[in-house]
C-alpha positions in Angstrom: 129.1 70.8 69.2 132.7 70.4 69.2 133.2 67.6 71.4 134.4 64.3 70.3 131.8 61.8 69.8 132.3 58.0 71.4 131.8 55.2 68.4 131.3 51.9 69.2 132.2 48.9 67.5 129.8 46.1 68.9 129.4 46.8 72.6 133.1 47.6 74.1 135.0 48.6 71.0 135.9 52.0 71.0 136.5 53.7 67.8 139.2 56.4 68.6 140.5 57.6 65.3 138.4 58.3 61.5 138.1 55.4 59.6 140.9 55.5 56.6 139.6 53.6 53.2 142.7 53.1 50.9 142.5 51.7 47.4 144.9 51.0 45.2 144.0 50.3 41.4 145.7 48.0 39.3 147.4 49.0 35.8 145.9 48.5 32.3 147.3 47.3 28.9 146.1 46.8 25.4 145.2 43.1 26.0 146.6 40.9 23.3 145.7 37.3 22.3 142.4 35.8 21.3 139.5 38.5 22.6 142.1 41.5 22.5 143.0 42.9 19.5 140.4 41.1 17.8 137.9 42.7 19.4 139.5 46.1 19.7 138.7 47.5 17.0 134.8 46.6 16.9 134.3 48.7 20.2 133.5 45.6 22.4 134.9 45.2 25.5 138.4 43.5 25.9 140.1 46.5 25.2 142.3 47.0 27.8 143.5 44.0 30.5 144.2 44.5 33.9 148.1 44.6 35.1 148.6 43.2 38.9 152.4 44.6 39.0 151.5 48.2 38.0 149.1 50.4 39.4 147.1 53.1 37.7 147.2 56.5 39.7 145.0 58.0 37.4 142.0 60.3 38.7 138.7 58.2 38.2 135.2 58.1 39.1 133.0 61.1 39.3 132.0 63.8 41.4 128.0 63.4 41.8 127.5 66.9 42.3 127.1 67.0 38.6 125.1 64.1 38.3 121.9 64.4 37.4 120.7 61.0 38.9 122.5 61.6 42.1 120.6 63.3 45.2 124.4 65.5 45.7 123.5 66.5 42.5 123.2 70.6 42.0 122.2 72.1 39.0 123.6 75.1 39.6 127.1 73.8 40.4 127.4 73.2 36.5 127.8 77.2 35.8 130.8 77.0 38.7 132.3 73.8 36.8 135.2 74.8 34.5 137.8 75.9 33.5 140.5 77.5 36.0 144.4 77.9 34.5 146.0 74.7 34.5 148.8 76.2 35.9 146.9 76.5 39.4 146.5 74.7 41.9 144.3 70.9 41.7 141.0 70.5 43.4 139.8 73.7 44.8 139.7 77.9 43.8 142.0 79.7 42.2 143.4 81.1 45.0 145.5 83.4 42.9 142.6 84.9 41.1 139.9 85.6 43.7 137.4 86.5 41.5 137.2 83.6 39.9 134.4 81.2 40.7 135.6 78.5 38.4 136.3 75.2 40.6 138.2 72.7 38.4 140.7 73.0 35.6 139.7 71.7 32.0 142.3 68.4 32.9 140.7 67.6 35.6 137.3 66.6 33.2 136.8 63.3 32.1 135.8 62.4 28.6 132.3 63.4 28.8 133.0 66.7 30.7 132.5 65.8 34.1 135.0 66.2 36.9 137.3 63.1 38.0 135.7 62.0 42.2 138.4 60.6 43.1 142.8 61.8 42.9 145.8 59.6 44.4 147.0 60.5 47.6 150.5 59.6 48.7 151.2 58.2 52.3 153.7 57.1 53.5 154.8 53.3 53.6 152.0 52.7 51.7 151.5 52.3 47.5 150.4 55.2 45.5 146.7 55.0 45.7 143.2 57.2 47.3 142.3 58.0 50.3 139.0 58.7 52.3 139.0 59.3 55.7 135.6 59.0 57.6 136.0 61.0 60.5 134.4 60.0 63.9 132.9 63.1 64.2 130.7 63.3 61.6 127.1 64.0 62.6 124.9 61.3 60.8 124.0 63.7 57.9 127.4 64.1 56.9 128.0 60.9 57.3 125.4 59.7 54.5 126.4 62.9 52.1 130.0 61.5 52.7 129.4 58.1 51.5 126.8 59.0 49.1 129.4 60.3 47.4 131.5 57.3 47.4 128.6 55.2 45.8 127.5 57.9 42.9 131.0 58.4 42.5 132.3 55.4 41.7 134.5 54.7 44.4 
């Protein structure tokens, strides 16, 4: 069905675009000062402070796929994880090498192996920040899968 749906908000509100969630993410620092440093270097939280005049574009979250405790999660999607050339392109196949079935790039792992859910998105007249559009077409399935993901990964 290729026809756009009619969403409502309450009983006369028309949706007629997707739904765009933006987030921007504030900065860290080393935090300094009476539960900082002290702390630091016992491994207890108060390592790092939040910034409110610098934002962190850094890729965070996770994708659930490869989360065992998710219901995205597939185990096979594991053996299709890593690692593509750094030199290609972010988030997707390596369209330059067709037979490979790799889908993310070894930089593009967090610490404990699994990829980064989330990667800044520009637009403009807004701050560096991420994106997720929720489009108005999406059938109801999609629509859970979609924000599934946004829960399990840490949006």
């Amino acid at each position: 069905d290729t026809s756009v749906r009619k969403r409502y908000v309450s009983s006369k509100n028309v949706i007629v675009g997707g739904v765009l969630l933006y987030q921007t993410r504030s900065g860290n620092e080393p935090c300094k000062g009476k539960f900082g440093d002290a702390r630091a270097d016992r491994g207890l939280s108060g390592e790092t402070c939040p910034v409110v005049d610098k934002s962190d574009v850094d890729p965070y979250g996770v994708d659930p796929v490869f989360i065992s405790t998710s219901r995205l999660y597939d185990p096979e999607a594991k053996d299709k994880m890593c690692c593509r050339p750094e030199s290609a392109a972010q988030g997707g196949s390596n369209a330059s090498d067709p037979g490979s079935s790799k889908f993310y790039k070894n930089s593009e792992l967090n610490v404990k192996g699994v990829p980064y859910g989330f990667y800044p998105s520009t637009l403009t007249g807004r701050e560096d920040g991420f994106a997720v559009v929720i489009d108005i077409n999406l059938r109801e399935n999609a629509f859970d899968k979609l924000i599934e993901y946004l829960e399990d990964g840490f949006f």
